[in-house]
Legacy VTK file of the C-alpha trace (Angstrom):
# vtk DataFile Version 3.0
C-alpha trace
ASCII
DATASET POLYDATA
POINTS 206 float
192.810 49.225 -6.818
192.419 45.852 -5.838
189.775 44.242 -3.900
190.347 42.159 -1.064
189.550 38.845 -0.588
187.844 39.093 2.032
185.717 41.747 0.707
184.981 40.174 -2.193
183.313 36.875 -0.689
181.325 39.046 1.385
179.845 40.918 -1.801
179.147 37.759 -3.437
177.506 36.051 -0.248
175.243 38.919 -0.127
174.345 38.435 -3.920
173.621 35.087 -3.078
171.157 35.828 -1.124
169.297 38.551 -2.836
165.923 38.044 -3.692
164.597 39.758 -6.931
161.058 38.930 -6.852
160.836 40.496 -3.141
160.489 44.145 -3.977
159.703 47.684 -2.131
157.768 50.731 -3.564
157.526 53.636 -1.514
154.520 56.121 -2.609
155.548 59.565 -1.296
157.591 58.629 1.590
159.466 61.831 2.741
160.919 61.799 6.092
164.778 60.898 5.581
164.561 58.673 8.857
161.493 56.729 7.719
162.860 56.218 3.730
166.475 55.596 5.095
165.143 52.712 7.384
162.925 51.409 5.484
166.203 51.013 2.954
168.243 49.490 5.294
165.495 46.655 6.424
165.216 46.064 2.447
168.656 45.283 2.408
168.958 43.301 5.562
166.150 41.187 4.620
167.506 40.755 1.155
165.791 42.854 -1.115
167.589 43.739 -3.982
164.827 46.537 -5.746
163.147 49.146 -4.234
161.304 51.818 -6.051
160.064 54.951 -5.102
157.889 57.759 -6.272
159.118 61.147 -4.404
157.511 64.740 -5.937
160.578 66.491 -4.565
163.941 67.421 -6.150
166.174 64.709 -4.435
165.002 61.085 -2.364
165.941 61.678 1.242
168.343 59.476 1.682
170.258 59.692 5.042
174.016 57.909 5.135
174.356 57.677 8.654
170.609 56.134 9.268
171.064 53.699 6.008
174.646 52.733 7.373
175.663 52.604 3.360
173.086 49.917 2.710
171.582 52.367 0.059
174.719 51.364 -2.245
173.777 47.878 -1.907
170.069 48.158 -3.574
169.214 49.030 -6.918
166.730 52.063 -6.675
163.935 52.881 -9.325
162.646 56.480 -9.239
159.465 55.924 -10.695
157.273 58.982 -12.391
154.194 57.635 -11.614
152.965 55.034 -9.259
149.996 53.532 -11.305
151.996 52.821 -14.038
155.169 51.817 -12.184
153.216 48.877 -10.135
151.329 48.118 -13.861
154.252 47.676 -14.983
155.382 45.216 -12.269
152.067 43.237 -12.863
152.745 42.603 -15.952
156.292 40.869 -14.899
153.995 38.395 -12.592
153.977 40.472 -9.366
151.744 40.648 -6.768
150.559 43.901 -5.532
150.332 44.160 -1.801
149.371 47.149 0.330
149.505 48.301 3.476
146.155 49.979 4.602
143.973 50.431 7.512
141.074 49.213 6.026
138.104 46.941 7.021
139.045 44.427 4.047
142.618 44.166 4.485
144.390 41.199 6.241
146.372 39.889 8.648
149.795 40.709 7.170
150.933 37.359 8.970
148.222 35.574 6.693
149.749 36.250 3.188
152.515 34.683 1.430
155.485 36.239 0.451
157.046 33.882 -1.104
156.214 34.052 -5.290
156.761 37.766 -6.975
155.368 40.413 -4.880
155.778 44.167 -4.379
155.189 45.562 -1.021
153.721 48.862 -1.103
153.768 51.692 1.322
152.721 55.550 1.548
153.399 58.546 2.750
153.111 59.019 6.491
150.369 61.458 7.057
148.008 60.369 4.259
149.191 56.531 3.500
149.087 54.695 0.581
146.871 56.782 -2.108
143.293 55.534 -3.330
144.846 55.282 -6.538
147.351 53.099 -5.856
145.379 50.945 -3.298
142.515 50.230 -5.798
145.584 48.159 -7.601
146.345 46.081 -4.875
146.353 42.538 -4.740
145.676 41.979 -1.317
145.128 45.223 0.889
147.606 43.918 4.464
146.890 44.919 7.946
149.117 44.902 11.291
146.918 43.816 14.278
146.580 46.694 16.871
145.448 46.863 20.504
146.117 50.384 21.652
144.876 53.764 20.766
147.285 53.918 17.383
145.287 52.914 14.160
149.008 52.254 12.367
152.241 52.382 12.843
155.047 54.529 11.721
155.860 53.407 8.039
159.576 52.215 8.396
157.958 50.443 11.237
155.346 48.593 9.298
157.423 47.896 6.539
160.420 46.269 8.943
157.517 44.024 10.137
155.836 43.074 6.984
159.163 42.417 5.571
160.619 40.712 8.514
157.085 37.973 7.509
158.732 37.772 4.220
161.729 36.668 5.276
161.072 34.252 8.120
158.663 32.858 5.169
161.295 32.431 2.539
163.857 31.376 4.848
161.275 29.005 5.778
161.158 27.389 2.334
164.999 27.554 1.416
165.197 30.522 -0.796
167.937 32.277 1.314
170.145 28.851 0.647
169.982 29.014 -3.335
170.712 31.945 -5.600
168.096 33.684 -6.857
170.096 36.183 -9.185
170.941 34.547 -12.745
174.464 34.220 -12.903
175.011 36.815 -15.294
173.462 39.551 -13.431
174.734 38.895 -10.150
178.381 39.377 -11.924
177.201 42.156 -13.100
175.606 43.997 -9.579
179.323 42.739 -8.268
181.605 44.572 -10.960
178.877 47.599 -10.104
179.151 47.463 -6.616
183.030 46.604 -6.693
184.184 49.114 -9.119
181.450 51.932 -6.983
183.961 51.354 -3.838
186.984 51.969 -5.722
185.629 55.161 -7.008
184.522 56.321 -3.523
188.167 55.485 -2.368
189.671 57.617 -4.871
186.779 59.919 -3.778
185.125 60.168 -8.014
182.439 59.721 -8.853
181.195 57.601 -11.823
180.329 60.025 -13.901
184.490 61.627 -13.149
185.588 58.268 -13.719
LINES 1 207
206 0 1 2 3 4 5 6 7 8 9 10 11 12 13 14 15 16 17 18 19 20 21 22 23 24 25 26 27 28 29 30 31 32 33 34 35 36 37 38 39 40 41 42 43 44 45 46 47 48 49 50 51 52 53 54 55 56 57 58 59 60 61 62 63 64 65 66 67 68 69 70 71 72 73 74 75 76 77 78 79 80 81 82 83 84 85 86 87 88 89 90 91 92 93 94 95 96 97 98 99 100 101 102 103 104 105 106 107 108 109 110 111 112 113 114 115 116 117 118 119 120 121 122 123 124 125 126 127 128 129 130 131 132 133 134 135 136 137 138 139 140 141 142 143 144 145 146 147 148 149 150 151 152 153 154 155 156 157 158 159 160 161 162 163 164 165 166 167 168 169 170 171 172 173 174 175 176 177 178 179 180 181 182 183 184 185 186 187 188 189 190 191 192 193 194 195 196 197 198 199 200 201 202 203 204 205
């Protein structure tokens, strides 16, 4: 099965744009609403990696709230979350973390722009001690009413929404940020993953 033109470009002008060294970890999310948004804001802003720790047997991932966009990341189930965002240290990242907390700041005050991980937790309890003792920079979304926080997909739209105004800001939405060879890669992926849904296989019936 071919793939159109048209289809095509748009594939590679949304590679173009990806941004590697913007990434999403999710700590325990598990309402399918909240992790399905919070996927589809990753991909509209541009994020290409978002990983997740999720105790349960399958990540709730909603098709009609992600609108597809969930085929358009690359998703890391991650064992454990310490380790997982070490790891990511190690590769130059910065840790950020969203947290009510009396040391955090203004999410609006931090740059986005080099390597950094956005973290976010589980809506009842937040982000774990555990994993905030490894952050960076702890953020915090200014708040006038009774609410203390915000629902997570929520927070992360608007945290990521800063990202991107700030990258787009400095030009990194106009140059490719994927090396060549992996961006062919993600498109024979991505390409080859809609021809087996059309033929309704899977890859593993392929």
């Amino acid at each position: 099965m071919v793939v159109l033109k048209s289809r095509a470009e748009r594939i590679q002008a949304v590679l173009a744009r990806r941004q590697p060294t913007l990434r999403v970890f999710m700590e325990e999310v598990v309402n399918e609403h909240n992790f399905s948004a919070i996927l589809r804001t990753a991909d509209a802003v541009g994020v290409l990696h978002v990983h997740y720790v999720y105790s349960r047997s399958s990540p709730p991932i909603h098709p009609r709230i992600t609108q597809g966009t969930h085929h358009w990341l690359v998703l890391h189930r991650e064992e454990n979350a310490r380790a997982a965002l070490g790891q990511l240290r190690n590769e130059g990242f910065r840790i950020l973390v969203t947290r009510v907390d009396p040391s955090a700041r203004d999410f609006r005050e931090v740059d986005y722009t080099g390597k950094v991980v956005v973290v976010v937790g589980n809506e009842h309890e937040g982000v774990s001690p555990e994993v905030a003792a490894l952050a960076d920079e702890l953020l915090w979304i200014p708040m006038v009413g009774m609410a203390r926080s915000l629902n997570v997909s929520v927070a992360t739209a608007l945290v990521l929404y800063e990202a991107f105004r700030q990258r787009e800001a400095k030009g990194m939405y106009a140059t490719p940020q994927l090396p060549e060879e992996e961006a062919r890669a993600l498109f024979d992926r991505w390409t080859l993953g809609r021809r087996l849904a059309q033929r309704g296989l899977s890859r593993e019936g392929s």
